[in-house]
N, C-alpha and C positions, 0 to 999 in steps of 0.2 A: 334519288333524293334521300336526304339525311332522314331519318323517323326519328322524334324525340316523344319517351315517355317516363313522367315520373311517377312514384309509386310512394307508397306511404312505408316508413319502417321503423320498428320499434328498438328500443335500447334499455337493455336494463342493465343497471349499477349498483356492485353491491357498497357494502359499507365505506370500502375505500374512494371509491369513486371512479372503478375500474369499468369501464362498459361493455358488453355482448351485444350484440346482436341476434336478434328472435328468430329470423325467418327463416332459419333451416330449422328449426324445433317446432315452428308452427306450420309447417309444408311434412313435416314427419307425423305429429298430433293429429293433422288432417287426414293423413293416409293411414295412421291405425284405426281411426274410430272408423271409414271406409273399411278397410280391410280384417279389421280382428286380429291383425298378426304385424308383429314389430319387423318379422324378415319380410314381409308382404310391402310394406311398407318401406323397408330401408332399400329394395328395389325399387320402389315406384322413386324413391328420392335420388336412386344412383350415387348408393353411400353401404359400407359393408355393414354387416349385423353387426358385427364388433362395435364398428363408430356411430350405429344408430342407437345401440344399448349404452356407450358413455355421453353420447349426448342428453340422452334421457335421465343417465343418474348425475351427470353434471348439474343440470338444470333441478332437478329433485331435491339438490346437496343447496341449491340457493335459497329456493323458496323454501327448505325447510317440510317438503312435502311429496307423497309419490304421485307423480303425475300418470302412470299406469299399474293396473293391477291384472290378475289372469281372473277368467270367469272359467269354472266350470266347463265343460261342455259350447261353450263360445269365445275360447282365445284368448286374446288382449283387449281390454278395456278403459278407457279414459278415464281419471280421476275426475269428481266434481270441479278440478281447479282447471284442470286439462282442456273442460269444457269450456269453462268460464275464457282462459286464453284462445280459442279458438273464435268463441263467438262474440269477443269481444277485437279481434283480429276482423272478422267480416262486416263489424257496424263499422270499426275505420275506415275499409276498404269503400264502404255503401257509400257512405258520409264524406270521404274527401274526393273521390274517384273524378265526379264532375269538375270541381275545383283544378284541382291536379291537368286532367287531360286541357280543358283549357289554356292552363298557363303554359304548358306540354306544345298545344297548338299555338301561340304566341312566340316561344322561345322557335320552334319549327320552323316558320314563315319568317320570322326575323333573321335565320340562318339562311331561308332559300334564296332572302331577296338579298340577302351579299353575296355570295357565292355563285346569285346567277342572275342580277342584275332584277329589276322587276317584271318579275315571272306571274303573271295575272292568276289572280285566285277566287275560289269561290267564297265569299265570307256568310257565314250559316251563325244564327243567332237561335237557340231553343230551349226550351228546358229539356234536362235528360232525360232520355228515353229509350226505350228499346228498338222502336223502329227509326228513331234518326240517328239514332247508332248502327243500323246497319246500314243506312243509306250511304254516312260519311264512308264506313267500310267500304263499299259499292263503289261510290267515287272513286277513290281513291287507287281501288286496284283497277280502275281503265285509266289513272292516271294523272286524275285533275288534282290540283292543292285545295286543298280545302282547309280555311281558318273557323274552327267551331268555337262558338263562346256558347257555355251553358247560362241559361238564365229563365226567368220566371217567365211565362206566358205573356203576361203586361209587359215586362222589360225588353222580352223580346222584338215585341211590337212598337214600342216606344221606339227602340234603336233603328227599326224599321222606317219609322218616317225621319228618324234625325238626317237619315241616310248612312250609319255607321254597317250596317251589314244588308248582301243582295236576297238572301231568305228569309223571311221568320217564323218559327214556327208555335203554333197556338192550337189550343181543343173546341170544338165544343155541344155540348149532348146533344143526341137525339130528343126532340120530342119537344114536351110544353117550357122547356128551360133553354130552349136555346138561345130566345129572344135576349132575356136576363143576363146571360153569359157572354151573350157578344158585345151588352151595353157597356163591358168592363174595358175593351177595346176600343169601342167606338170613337173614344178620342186619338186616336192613331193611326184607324184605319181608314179611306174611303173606298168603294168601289169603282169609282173616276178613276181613279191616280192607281190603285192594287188591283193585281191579278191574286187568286187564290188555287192554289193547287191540290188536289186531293194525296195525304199524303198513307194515312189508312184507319180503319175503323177498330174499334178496339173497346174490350168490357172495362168498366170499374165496380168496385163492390167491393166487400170488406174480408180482411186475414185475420185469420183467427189458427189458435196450435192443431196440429194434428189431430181427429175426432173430434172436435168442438169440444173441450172441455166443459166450457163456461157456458155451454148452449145458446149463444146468439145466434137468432133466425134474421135479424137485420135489425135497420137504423132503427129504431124505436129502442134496441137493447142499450146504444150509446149513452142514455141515460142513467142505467141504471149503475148507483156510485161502488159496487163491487167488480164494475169496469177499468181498465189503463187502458185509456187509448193513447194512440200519437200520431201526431199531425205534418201534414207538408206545411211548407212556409206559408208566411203572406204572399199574395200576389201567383201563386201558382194556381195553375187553372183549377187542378183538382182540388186545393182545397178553395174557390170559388165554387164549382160544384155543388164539393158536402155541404157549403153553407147555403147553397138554395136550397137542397136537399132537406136537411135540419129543418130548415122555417117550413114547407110542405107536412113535415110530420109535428108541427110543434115543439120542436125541443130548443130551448135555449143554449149556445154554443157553451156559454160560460159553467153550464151546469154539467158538459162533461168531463171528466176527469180525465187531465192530459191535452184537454182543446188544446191550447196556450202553447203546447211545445210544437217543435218547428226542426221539422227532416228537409234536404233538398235534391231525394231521390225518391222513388217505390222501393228501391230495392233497399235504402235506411229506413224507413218505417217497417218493410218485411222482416228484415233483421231483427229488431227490434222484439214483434212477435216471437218468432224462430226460437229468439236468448234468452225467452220469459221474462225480458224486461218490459213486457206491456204486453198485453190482452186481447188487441183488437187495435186494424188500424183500416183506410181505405186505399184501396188503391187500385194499380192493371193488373189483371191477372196473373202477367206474367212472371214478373217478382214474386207472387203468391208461391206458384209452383217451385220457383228456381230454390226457393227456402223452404222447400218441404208444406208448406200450409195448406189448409184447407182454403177454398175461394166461395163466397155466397156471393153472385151478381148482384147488382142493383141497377144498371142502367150501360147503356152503350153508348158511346161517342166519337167526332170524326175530327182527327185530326190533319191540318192544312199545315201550307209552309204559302205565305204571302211573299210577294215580289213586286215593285214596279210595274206596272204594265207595259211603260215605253222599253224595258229593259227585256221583256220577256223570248224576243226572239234572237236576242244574242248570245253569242255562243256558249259561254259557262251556264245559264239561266236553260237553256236547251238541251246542253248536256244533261244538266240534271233532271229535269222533265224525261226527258226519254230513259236516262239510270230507272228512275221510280215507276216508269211502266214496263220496265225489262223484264221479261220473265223471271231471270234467276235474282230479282230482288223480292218481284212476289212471293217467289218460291219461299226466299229469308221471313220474309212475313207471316207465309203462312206455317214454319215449325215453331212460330212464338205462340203462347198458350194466349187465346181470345184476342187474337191480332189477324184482323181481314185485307188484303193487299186489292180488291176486285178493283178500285176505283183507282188507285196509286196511279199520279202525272197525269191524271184528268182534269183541265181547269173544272172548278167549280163555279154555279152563280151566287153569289150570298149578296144580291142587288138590295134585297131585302132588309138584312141584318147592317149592311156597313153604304 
């Protein structure tokens, strides 16, 4: 089967209106500040030192700046600008990546189903994630089609009863909020009509840079206005969450600095951190680490993929049930930082919540 992925890519033009293309300058940028050394680097890019040193003073000669310099006793070194285009390369990447593989997954499925007539597929509705990105992985390599739409936790569920997609998947905490969290679905979901699957368990809590600069010990610091925070969108479960979260500790959303903006990954609010373009964000942990950050917990939560219940013992809905209790999908789950697989294609009961 054909794979279609599209990727996001840069172009800069100079005065004339001549364009370049970034992504061999920022796949070398990436591997000196790794590396320390321009030849270290112009191997790992499979490009000679010659043409990774005219690349480097090509791109110098446009912006008018050196985008590396030697340190002492440690190599080659990034310029302040150097860094700026790298880390502002990885909020792209955060920031469109679910959009992208989406429309990726639509263009895909609309190829298979010419090419080979309607070929039955699994359609998965969720917000982006770590662990349903390796699930789709999973699928895929035993060979099911799988059409993924990234979207908010509500949206996901909304499409869920329209009948637009056969999984959906949604969070929700451990503990005295679960009740609250689930009332955000409750118009979507019933327990008559849904099956609910365990999909895996997983920390949330806040990124903050390297050593804790700023010294936040948790959500009470969100307040205070020498904070940048940034936020997941509306309608995503995590920031439903921080907002139970917040009224438990008194703080008014509006009072912090950054509420109002709106990522639709962990891995763009990490970045974010990472670039210094903001101070403190919430999120999985595992974005935390992938961006170098420090992680302070705050709470755990279980993430489900809901289904039809008449639907549950047909074939694609079965495949996936048994994918998610596979050993070597556990296994995927458990090298992600604060992601527990124990329970993964176990129906749950939530008779209670829906």
């Amino acid at each position: 089967m054909l794979k279609v992925e599209i990727r996001p890519d840069w172009i800069l033009r100079d005065a004339q209106g001549a364009p370049t293309a970034l992504p061999a300058l920022l796949a070398l940028l990436a591997d000196v500040s790794e590396t320390g050394s321009i030849s270290a680097a112009a191997k790992n890019s499979r490009m000679s030192y010659r043409h990774a040193w005219g690349l480097l003073q090509r791109f110098s000669e446009q912006f008018g700046t050196e985008l590396v310099h030697k340190v002492r006793g440690q190599g080659t070194a990034l310029t302040p600008l150097a860094e700026k285009l790298i880390w502002a390369d990885r909020r792209i990447a955060a920031r469109l990546t679910p959009l992208l593989d989406s429309l990726a997954s639509e263009l895909q499925q609309e190829l298979a189903r010419v090419l080979a007539g309607d070929a039955q597929r699994l359609r998965l509705t969720a917000s982006h994630g770590f662990a349903v990105a390796a699930l789709v992985a999973q699928l895929r390599e035993q060979g099911l089609t799988v059409d993924i739409q990234y979207r908010s936790s509500t949206e996901a569920v909304a499409a869920l009863a329209r009948g637009e997609c056969d999984l959906a998947g949604f969070h929700l905490p451990i503990g005295k909020f679960e009740q609250a969290a689930a009332a955000k679905h409750r118009p979507w979901l019933d327990n008559e009509r849904h099956a609910f699957l365990h999909l895996a368990s997983r920390a949330q809590g806040l990124f903050v840079a390297p050593g804790n600069p700023k010294g936040v010990t948790g959500l009470a610091d969100l307040a205070r206005r020498d904070l940048r925070f940034v936020n997941r969108q509306q309608g995503s479960g995590t920031r439903v969450l921080l907002e139970l979260l917040l009224g438990e500790e008194g703080i008014d959303p509006a009072s912090i600095v950054g509420h109002d903006s709106a990522e639709f990954t962990h891995a763009a609010v990490a970045a974010y951190v990472a670039s210094g373009m903001a101070d403190v964000s919430f999120g999985v942990e595992t974005a935390a680490r992938r961006f170098g950050l420090d992680f302070i917990p705050v709470c755990r939560e279980r993430y489900f993929l809901a289904c039809d219940r008449s639907a549950l013992g047909e074939p694609l809905l079965a495949a996936a049930a048994q994918a998610m209790a596979d050993d070597a999908y556990r296994a995927a789950l458990a090298a992600l930082p604060g992601y527990d697989g124990t329970l993964s294609g176990k129906e749950a009961d939530l008779a209670t919540l829906f």
